[in-house]
C-alpha positions as CSV (number, residue, x, y, z in Angstrom):
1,X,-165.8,12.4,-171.4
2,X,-163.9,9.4,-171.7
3,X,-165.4,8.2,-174.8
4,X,-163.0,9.1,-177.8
5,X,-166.0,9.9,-179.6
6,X,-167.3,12.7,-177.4
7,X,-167.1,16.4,-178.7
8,X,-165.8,19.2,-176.7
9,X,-167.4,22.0,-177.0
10,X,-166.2,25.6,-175.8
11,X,-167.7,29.0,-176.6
12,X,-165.4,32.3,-177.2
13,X,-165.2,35.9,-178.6
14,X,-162.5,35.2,-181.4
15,X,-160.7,31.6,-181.7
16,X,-156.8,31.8,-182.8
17,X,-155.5,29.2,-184.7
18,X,-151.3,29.1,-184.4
19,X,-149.6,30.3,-181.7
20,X,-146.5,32.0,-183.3
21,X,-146.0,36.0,-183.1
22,X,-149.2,36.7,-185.3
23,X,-151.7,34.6,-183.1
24,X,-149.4,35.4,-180.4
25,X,-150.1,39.2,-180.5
26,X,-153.5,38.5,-181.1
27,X,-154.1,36.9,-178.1
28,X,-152.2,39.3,-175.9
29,X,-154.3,42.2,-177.4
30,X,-157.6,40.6,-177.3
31,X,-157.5,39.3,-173.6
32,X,-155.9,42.7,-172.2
33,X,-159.1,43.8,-173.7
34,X,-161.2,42.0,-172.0
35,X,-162.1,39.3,-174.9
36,X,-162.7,35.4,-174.4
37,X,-160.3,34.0,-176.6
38,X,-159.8,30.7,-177.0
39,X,-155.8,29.7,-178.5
40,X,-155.3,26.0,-180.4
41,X,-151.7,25.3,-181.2
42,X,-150.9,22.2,-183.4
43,X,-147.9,21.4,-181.3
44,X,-146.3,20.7,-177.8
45,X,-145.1,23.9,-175.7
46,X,-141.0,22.8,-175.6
47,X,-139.8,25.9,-173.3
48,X,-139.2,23.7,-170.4
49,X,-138.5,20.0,-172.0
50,X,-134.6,19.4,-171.6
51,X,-134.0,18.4,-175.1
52,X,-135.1,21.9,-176.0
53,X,-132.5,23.6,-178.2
54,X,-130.9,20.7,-179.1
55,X,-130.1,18.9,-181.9
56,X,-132.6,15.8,-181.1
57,X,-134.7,18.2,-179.8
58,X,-134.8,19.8,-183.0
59,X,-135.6,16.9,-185.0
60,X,-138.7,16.5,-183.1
61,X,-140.7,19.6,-182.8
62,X,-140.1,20.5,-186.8
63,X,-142.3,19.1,-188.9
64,X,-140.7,15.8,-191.0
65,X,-138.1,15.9,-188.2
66,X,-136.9,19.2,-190.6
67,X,-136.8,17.0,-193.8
68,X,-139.7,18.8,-195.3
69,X,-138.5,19.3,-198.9
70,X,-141.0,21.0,-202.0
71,X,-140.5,19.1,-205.4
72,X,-137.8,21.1,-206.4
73,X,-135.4,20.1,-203.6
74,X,-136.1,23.3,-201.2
75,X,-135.7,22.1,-198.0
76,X,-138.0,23.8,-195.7
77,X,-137.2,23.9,-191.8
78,X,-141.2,24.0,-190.1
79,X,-141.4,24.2,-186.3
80,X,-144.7,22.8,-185.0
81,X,-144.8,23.9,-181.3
82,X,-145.8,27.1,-179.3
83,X,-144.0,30.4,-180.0
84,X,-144.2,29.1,-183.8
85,X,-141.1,30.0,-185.5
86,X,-139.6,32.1,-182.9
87,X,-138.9,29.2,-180.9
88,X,-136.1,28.2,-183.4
89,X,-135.2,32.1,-184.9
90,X,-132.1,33.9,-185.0
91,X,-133.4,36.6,-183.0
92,X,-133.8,39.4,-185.9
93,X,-135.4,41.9,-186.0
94,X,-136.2,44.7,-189.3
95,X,-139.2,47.3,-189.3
96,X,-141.6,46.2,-192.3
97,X,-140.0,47.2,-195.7
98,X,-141.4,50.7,-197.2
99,X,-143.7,49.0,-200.0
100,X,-146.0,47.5,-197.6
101,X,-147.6,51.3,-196.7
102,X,-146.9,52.8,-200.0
103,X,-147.2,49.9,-202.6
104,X,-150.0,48.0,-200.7
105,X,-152.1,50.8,-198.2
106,X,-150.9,48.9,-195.1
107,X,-149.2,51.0,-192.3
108,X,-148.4,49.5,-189.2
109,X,-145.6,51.9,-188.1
110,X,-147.0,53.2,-184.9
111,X,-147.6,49.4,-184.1
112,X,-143.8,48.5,-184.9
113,X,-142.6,51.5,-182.7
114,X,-144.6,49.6,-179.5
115,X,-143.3,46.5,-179.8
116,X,-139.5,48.0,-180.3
117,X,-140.0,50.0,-177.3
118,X,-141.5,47.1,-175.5
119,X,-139.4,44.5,-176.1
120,X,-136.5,46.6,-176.2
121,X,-135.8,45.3,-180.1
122,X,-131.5,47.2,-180.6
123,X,-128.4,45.6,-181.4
124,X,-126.0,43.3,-179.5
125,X,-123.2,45.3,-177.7
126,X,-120.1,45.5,-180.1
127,X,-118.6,43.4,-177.7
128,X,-121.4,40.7,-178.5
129,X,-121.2,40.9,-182.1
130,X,-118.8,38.4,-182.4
131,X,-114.9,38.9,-183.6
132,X,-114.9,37.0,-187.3
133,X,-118.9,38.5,-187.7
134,X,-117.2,41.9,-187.3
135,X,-114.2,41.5,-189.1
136,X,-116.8,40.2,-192.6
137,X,-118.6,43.8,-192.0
138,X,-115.8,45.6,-191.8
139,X,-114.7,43.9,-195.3
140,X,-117.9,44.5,-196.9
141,X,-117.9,48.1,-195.8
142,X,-114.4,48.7,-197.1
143,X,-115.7,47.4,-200.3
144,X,-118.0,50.1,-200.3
145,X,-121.4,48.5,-198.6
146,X,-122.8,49.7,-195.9
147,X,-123.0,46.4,-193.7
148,X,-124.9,47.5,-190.3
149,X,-125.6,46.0,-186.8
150,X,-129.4,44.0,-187.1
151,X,-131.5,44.7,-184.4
152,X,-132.5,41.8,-182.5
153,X,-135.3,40.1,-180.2
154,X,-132.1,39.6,-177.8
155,X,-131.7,40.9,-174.3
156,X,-128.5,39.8,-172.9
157,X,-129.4,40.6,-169.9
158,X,-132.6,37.8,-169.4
159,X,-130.1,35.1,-170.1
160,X,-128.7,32.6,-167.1
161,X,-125.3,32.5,-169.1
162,X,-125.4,34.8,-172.3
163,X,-124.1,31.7,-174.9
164,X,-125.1,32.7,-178.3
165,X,-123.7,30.6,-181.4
166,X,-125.2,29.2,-184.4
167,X,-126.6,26.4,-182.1
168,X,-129.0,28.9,-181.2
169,X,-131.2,28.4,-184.1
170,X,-132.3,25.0,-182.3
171,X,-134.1,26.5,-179.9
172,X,-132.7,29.6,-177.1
173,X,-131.1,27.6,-174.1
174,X,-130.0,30.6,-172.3
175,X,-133.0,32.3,-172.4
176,X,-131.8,35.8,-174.1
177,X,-134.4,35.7,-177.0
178,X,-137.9,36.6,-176.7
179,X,-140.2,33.9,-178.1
180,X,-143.8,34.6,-178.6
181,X,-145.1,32.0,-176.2
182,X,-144.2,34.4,-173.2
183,X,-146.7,36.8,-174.6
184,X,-149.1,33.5,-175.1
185,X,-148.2,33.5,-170.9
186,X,-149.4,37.0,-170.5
187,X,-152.5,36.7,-172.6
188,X,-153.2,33.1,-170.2
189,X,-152.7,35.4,-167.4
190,X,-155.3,37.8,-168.7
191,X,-157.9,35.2,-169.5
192,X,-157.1,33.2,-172.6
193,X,-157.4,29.7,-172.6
194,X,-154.6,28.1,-174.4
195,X,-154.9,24.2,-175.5
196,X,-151.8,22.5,-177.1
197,X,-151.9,19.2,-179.5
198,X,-155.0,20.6,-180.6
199,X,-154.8,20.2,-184.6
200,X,-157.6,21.9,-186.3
201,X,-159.3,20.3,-189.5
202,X,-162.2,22.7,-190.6
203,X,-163.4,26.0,-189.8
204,X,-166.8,26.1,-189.3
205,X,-169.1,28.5,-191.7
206,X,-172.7,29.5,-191.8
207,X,-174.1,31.7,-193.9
208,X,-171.0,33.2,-195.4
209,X,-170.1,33.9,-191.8
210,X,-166.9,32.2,-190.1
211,X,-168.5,30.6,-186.7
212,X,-166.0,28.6,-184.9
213,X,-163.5,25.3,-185.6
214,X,-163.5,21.5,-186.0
215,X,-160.8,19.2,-184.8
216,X,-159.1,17.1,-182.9
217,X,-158.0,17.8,-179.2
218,X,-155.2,14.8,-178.4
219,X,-157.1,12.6,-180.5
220,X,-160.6,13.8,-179.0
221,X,-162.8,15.5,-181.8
222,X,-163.8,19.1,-180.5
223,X,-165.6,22.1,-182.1
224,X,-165.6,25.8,-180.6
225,X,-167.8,28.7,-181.9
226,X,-166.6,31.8,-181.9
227,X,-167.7,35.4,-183.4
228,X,-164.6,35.7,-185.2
229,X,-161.6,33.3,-186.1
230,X,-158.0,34.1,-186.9
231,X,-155.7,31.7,-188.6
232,X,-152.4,32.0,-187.5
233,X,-150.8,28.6,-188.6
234,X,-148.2,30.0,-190.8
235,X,-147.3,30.0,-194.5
236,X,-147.7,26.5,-195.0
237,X,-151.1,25.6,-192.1
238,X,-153.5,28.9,-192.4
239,X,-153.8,28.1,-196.9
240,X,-154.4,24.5,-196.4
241,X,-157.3,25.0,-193.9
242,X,-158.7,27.5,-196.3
243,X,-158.4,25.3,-199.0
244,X,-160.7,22.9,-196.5
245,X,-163.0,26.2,-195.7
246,X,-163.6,26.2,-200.1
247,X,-161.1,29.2,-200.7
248,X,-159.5,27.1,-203.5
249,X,-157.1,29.9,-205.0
250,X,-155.4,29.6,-200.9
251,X,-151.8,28.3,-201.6
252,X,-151.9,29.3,-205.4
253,X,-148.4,31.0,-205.1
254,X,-146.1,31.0,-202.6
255,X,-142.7,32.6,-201.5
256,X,-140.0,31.4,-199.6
257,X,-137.8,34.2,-199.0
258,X,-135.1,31.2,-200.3
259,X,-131.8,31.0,-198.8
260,X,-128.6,29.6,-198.7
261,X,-125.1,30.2,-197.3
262,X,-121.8,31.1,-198.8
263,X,-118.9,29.5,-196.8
264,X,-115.2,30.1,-197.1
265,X,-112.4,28.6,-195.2
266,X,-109.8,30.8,-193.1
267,X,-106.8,31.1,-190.9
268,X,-108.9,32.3,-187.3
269,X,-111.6,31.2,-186.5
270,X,-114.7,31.3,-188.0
271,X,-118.3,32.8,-187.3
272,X,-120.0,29.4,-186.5
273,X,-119.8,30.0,-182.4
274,X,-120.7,34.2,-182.3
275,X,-124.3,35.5,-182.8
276,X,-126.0,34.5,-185.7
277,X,-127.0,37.4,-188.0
278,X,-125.4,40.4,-185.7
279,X,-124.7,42.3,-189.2
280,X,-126.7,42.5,-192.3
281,X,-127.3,44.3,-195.4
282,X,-130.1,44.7,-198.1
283,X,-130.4,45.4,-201.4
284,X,-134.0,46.2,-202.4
285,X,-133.2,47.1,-205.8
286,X,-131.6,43.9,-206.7
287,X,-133.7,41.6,-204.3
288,X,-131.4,40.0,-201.5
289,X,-130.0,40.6,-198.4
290,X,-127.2,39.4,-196.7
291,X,-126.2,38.4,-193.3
292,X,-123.3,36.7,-191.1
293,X,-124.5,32.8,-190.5
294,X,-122.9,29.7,-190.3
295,X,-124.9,26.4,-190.2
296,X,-125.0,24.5,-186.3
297,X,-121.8,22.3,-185.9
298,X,-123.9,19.2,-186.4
299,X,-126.3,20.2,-188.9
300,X,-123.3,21.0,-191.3
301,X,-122.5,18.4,-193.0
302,X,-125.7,17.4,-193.1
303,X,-126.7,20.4,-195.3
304,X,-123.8,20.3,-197.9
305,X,-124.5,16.6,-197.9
306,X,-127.1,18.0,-200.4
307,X,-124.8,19.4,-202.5
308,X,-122.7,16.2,-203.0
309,X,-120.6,13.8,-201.4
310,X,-117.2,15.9,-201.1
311,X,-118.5,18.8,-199.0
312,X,-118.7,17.0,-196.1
313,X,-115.7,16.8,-196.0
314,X,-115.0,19.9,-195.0
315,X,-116.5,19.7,-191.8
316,X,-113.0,19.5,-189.9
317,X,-112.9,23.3,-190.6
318,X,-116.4,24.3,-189.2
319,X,-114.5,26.5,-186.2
320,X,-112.7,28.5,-189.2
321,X,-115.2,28.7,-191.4
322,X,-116.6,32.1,-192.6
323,X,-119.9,31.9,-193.4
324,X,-122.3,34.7,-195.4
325,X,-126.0,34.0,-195.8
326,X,-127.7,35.2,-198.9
327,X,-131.7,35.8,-198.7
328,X,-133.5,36.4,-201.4
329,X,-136.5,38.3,-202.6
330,X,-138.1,35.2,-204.1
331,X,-140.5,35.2,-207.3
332,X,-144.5,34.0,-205.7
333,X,-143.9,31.0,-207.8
334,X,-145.8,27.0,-207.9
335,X,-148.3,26.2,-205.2
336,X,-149.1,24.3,-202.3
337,X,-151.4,21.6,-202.2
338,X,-150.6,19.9,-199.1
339,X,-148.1,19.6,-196.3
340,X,-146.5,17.1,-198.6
341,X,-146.5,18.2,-202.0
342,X,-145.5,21.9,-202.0
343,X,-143.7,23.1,-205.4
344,X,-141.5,26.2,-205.5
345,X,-139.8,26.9,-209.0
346,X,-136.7,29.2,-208.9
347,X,-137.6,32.0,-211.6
348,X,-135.2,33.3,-214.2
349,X,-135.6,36.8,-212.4
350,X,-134.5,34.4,-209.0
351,X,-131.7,33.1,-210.9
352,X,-130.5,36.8,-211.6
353,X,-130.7,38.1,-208.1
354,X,-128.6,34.9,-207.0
355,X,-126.2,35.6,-209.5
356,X,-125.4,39.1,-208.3
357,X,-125.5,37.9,-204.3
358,X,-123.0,35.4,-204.8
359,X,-120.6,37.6,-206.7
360,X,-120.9,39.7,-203.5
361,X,-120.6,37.3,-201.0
362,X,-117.8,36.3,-202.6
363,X,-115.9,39.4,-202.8
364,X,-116.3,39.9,-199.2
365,X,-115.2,36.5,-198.5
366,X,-112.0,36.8,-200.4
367,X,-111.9,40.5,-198.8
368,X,-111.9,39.1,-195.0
369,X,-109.2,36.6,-195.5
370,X,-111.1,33.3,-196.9
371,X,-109.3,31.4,-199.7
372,X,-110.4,31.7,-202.4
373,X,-110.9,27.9,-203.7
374,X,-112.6,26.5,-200.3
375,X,-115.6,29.1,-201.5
376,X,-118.7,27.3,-202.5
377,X,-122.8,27.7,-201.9
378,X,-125.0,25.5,-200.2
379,X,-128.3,24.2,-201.4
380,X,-131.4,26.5,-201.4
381,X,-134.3,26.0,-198.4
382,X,-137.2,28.1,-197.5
383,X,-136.7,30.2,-194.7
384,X,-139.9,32.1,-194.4
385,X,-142.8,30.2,-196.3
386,X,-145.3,33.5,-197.3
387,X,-147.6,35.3,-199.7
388,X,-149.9,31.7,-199.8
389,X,-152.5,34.1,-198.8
390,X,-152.0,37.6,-200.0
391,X,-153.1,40.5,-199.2
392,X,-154.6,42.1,-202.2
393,X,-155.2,38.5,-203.7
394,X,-157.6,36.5,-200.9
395,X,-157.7,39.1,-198.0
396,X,-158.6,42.6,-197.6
397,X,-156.3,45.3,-196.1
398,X,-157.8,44.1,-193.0
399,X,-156.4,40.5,-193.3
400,X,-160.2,39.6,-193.4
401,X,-160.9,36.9,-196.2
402,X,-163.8,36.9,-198.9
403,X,-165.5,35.0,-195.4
404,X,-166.6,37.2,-193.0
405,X,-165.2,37.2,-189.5
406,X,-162.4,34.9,-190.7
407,X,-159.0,36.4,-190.6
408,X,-155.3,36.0,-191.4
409,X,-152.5,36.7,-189.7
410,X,-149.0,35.5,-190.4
411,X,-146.4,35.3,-193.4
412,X,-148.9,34.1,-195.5
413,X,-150.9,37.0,-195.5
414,X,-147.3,38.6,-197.0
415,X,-148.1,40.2,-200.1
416,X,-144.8,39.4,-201.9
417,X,-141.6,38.3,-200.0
418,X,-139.9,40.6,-197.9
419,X,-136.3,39.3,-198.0
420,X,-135.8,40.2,-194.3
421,X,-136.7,39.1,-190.8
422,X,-140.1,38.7,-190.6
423,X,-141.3,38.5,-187.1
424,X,-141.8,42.1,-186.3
425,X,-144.0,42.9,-189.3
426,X,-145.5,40.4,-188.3
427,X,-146.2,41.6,-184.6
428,X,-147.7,45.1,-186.5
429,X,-149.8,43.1,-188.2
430,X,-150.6,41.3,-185.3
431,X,-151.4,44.5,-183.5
432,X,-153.9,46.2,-185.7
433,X,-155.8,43.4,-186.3
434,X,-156.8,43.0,-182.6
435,X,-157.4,46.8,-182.3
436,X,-159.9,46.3,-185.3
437,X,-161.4,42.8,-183.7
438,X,-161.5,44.4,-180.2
439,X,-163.5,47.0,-181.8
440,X,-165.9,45.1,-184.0
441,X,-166.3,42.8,-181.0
C-alpha cells in the first residue's frame, strides 16, 4: 500500500461528495438508517487546529487563500474544509422562500420544522443583539420597515465564553454556532466512514447509471463504487465534476446572491464587535435583503482597498463604524468553466435592485446617526455561489440528474438565488433526499 500508484478501493450504499450541510444531512440520515456511506471531503477538518477562526487561519482553509475573484471583479470567499461553508457563516438562519413549493413543486417544510426544533434555530436574546445593531433596526423601523430579529444556528449556551463579533465569520472560536461537521460526527458515530484531503476527479458511470468515484486520497489514486452518489461540493465543485461526468450545460449560469456593505461613520460605537446579522429585512418584490454586518477589523481595509486607495483610510474608525449589508437577488448570469475562470455579469435588472438597496441603506444610515459624507459601498463578492445546477434545468425535483443514481445536493441545485441565508434550505433539501435514497436503497 505504499506504492503511490496503488488504488484504494472501498465499497458503499451511496458515496457523498462535500461535506457541508447538504452532504452533511445526507450522511446523518443515511447512516441512522442503517446505510454504508462512504463521505470524501476536499479539505482538512480545522475544528480543533489553533489557527481556527483566525485571520491566518482563514487564509488557509479558503480556497486562493480567499482571493478567488470571477472576471468581473467578484470576489468570492470559498472554504474548502469539513462543515463546508458553515465553518466560516454568520450563523443565519431563514425557512426556504415561498417560490420554491409554489413556483418550482418542491416542499420541504415539514423537513425545515425538524431541523428548527432540533437545533433549536431562534433569535439571540435582545440582550445579545448588540447595542448599535439594535439601534440601525430601530431606525429602519421608524422609517417604516419592518427590520426583525434573524434566527440563528447560535446557542449561547454551547459556547466556553459567548464572544460573538464580526471576527466570527473566520471561523466560531467559542463554539456557540452549529457547523455541519458535528452532524458529520454523529453520522461517523452511526457508521459512516469519513476521509478528508480526499479530492475527487470523476464519477464513475456505466450504462447511464452513476456507479461510484475516481480520485485522489492524499495524493494516493482511489476509486469507490457505490449504488448511488450525491455531490455535495458546493456551487462552484458539484458543476465542474459534472462537467467531467459529460453534463456540459453544468455551470452554464450561475448566481451569487452578490453582496456588498454600506458603511457610515458615527459618534458611538459601531456594529463591527456585536453579532453579525442579528437583524434583517427582505424585500422579495424588489430583490434584496438587508442585514446588520460590518467587515472583520483586519479584513477591512483589505476589502475597500478594492474600491480605491482612499478608503483605507478610514480604517481608524472601524469601532464606530455602522455598517448595513445589502444582498441581492442576483440575475443566473455568465458561467463557470473552472475553479479559475468563473464569469458573473451584473444585469441591468441587478443594477436596478442595487439602486433601490442603497437608497435604503442609506436612509437608515443617516436615520441612526451616521454622517452623511463618510457613506460609501464596498465592492461586490459572491456570498452564496448557486443555481450552477438547477433544478428544473439539469436535475429533477428529486435533485437526481439526467444520470441515474447521481444526485445534487447544495446551492447549486438552487433554482434561482434566494437572497437569504441558505443553509437551512439547504438542510430540507438535504433531508428529503435521504428519505427518498434510504427508500430506493
Amino acid at each position: 500500500m505504499s506504492n503511490g500508484s496503488t488504488v484504494i478501493g472501498k465499497q458503499a450504499d451511496v458515496v457523498v461528495v462535500g461535506s457541508g450541510p447538504g452532504g452533511a444531512t445526507v450522511v446523518r440520515e443515511l447512516s441512522r438508517a442503517g446505510r454504508k456511506v462512504i463521505l470524501l471531503e476536499r479539505g482538512k477538518d480545522y475544528r480543533k487546529w489553533a489557527l481556527y477562526g483566525t485571520y491566518l487561519g482563514a487564509t488557509t482553509y479558503t480556497d486562493r487563500h480567499a482571493l478567488l475573484f470571477t472576471r468581473e471583479g467578484l470576489n468570492i470567499i470559498r472554504p474548502l474544509m469539513a462543515g463546508g461553508a458553515t465553518s466560516m457563516y454568520c450563523g443565519c438562519a431563514t425557512r426556504p422562500p415561498a417560490w420554491l413549493k409554489d413556483k418550482y413543486g418542491i416542499d420541504i417544510e415539514r423537513r425545515v420544522d425538524e431541523a428548527i426544533a432540533e437545533l433549536r434555530i431562534a433569535p439571540l436574546p435582545p440582550e445579545l443583539r448588540g447595542i448599535a445593531s439594535t439601534r440601525i433596526a430601530e431606525a429602519a423601523n421608524a422609517l417604516g420597515y419592518d427590520w426583525e430579529p434573524l434566527p440563528k444556528f447560535m446557542d449561547p449556551s454551547r459556547a466556553r465564553r459567548f464572544d460573538c463579533g464580526a471576527k466570527c465569520m473566520l471561523g466560531c472560536r467559542c463554539g456557540a454556532k452549529w457547523n455541519a461537521a458535528e452532524w458529520v460526527d454523529e453520522a461517523v458515530a452511526a457508521g459512516c466512514e469519513f476521509l478528508t484531503e480526499a479530492r475527487v476527479d470523476d464519477v464513475l458511470v456505466e450504462n447511464k447509471k452513476a456507479v461510484g468515484v475516481r480520485g485522489r486520497l492524499k495524493g494516493r489514486p482511489f476509486e469507490i463504487r457505490g449504488r448511488a452518489v450525491v455531490l455535495a461540493a458546493g456551487g462552484i465543485g458539484s458543476p465542474l465534476l459534472l462537467q467531467r461526468t459529460g453534463l456540459h450545460r453544468a455551470g452554464q449560469g450561475i448566481a451569487m446572491d452578490t453582496t456588498l456593505i454600506m458603511y457610515g461613520a458615527s459618534r458611538f460605537p459601531g456594529n463591527g464587535k456585536e453579532p453579525p446579522m442579528t437583524y434583517a429585512w427582505a424585500d422579495d418584490e424588489m430583490g434584496y435583503m438587508l442585514s446588520t454586518l460590518v467587515d472583520p477589523w483586519l479584513m477591512y481595509p483589505v476589502i475597500t482597498a478594492l474600491k480605491g486607495f482612499r478608503y483605507p483610510l478610514t480604517w481608524p474608525r472601524w469601532g464606530n463604524t455602522l455598517g448595513i449589508m445589502i444582498k441581492l437577488k442576483d440575475d443566473v448570469s455568465g458561467s463557470l468553466e473552472s475553479e479559475r475562470r468563473i464569469s458573473k455579469p451584473f444585469t441591468p435588472s441587478d443594477q436596478r435592485k442595487l439602486d433601490h438597496a442603497t437608497e435604503m441603506a442609506r436612509r437608515i444610515l443617516i436615520k441612526v446617526g451616521a454622517e452623511p459624507e463618510s457613506i460609501f459601498i464596498t465592492p461586490m463578492r459572491g456570498t452564496h455561489p448557486c443555481a450552477t445546477v438547477r433544478i428544473g434545468h439539469l436535475l429533477d425535483r428529486d435533485l437526481q440528474t439526467e444520470i441515474e443514481n447521481l444526485y445534487v445536493c447544495d446551492a447549486s441545485a438552487f433554482p434561482e438565488a434566494l437572497d437569504r441565508p441558505t443553509v437551512l434550505t439547504i438542510i430540507g433539501l438535504g433531508k428529503r433526499l435521504s428519505e427518498r435514497l434510504a427508500y430506493r436503497l
